[in-house]
N, C-alpha and C positions, 0 to 999 in steps of 0.2 A: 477799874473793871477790865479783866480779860475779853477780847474782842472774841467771839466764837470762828473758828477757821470758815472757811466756807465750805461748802455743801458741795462742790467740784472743783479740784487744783488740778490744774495739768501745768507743769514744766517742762517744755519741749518737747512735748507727747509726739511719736508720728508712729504711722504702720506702716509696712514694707509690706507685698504680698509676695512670697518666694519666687514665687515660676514654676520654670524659667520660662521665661526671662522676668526677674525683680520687675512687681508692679509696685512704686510709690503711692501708694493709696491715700496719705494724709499727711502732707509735709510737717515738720516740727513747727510742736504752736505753744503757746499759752497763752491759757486761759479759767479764769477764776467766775465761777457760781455763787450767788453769797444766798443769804437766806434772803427769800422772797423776793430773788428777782422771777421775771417772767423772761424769758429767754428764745427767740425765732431765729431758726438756724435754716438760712435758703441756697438757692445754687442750683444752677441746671442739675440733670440729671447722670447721673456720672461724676458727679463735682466731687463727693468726698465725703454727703452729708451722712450715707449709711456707715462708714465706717467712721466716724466720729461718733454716729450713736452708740454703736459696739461697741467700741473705747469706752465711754459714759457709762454703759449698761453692764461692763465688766464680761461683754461675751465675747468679746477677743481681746487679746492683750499689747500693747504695744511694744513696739521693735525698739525704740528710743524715748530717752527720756522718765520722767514720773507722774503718777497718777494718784492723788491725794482724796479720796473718800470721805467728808465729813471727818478729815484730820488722818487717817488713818491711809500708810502707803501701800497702795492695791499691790504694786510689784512683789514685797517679800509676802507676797500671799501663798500657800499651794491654791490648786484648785477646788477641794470643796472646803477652804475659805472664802473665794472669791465667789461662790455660788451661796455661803450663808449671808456676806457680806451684802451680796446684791438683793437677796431675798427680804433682809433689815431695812433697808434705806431705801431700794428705785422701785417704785410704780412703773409696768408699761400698760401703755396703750396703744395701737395698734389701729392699721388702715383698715383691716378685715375682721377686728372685731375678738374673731378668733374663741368663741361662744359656745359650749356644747349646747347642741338640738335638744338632746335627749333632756337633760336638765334644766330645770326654771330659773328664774333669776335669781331668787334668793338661793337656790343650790350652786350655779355657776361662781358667785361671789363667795360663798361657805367653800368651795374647795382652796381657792386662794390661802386659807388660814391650816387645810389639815397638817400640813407638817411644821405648825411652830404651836404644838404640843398643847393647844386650847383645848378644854369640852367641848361635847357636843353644842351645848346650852350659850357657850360663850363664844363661838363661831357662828352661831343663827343671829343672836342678838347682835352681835359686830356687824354682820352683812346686812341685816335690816337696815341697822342705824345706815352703814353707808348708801342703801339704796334711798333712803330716805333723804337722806344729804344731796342726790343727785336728782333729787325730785320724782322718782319711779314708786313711792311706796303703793301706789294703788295699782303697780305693775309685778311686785312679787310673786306672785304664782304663776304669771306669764312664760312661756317657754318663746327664745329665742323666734319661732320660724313665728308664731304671732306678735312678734314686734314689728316696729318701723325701724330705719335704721337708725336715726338717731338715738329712737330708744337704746339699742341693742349696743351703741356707741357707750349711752348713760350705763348701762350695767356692767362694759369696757374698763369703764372709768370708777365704776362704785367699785368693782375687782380690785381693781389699781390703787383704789384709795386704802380697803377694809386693813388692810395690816399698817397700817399710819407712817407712811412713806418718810423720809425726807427730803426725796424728789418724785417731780412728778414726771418721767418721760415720754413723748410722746411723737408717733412715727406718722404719719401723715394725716393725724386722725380725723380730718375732714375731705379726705381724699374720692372717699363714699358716697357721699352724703352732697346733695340739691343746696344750694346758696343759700335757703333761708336754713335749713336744719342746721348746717355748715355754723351758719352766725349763732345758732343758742347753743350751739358747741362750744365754740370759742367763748361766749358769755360766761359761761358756767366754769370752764378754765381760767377768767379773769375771774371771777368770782375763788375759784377756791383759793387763788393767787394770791385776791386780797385776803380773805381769812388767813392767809402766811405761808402759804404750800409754796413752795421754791418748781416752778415750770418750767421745762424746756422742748420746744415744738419743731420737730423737724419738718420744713414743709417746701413744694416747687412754688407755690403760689405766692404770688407777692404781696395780695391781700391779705394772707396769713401770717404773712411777716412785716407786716405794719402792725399787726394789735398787740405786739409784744414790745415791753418797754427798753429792751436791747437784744438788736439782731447782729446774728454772725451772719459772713457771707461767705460761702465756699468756693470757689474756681480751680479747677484744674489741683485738687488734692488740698490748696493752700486754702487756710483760715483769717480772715478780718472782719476785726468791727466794724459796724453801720450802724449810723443815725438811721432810727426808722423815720420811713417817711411821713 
């Protein structure tokens, strides 16, 4: 049986920021994602963690090295490859949510799908299921400013989920959010993990990068593994 590639290959991936003067922003790393791992990537701030998710999320490109997509090598990409490419496979999630007011939940997750060419009928019925998956369905008509945050977190996340990811990314997402809402975030991201969703959680906190079952640590642009605590 063929081994399936992993779900992120980077070979000596780094980014340079021009200037001037050249900001080294993510020294040359590698580093492989497989399917369902859960992945905690920490590091003061300034470390290097944003641009390794940019890198990951195909929104900037790197300066060195290769970047391996679910097999597929991002560099001979143009750009609106790497914009369909990113749109197929990564889920974000986000510290602020990033939610239209004007729109309710089941609309805010229904826009997620209009441009990969579903009906009307089968862009509701997907965003339900996913709200429903995030435990919100008695929250569907809810608009944003009558949530909690965790909620509005959960609707983040059904977003992230409705076009069936095969990663899940994720930028501080308990950054928001009071310590207990914080923990049924992170539950529910172990939870989709264990159903096989491949996670990776950028976060300062070090409590958030213990629940994941392999942490990277960032310092000063450079990438290493760590035993979570």
């Amino acid at each position: 049986m063929i081994e399936a590639p992993p779900v992120v290959e980077l070979r000596g991936v780094g980014l340079v920021y021009p200037g001037p003067p050249p900001v080294e922003a993510l020294y040359p790393c590698d580093l492989a994602v497989r399917r369902g791992d859960f992945i905690t990537v920490t590091g003061p701030s300034g470390a290097g963690k944003s641009s390794l998710l940019n890198l990951i999320g195909l929104l900037d490109k790197q300066t060195s090295g290769s970047y391996l997509l679910n097999g597929i090598d991002t560099g001979a990409l143009r750009e609106v490859e790497r914009t369909a490419l990113r749109g197929r496979f990564i889920g974000f999630v986000f510290q602020s949510f990033h939610l239209l007011p004007y729109r309710n939940a089941l609309e805010n997750v229904t826009l997620a799908l209009v441009y990969q060419g579903k009906k009307k009928a089968e862009r509701t019925a997907l965003a339900h299921e996913a709200l429903v998956r995030v435990g919100l369905e008695h929250r569907i008509s809810s608009f944003p400013t009558t949530l909690s945050g965790g909620e509005r977190q959960r609707v983040a996340i059904a977003r992230a989920l409705v076009g069936d990811p095969a990663l899940l990314l994720c930028d501080e997402p308990t950054g928001n959010l009071d310590t207990k809402t914080a923990s049924s975030i992170l539950a529910l991201l172990e939870e989709l993990n264990a159903s096989g969703l491949t996670v990776v959680v950028i976060t300062h906190d070090s409590a958030v990068a213990r629940r994941g079952s392999r942490m990277l640590e960032i310092r000063d642009g450079r990438a290493s593994e760590r035993e979570p605590a």
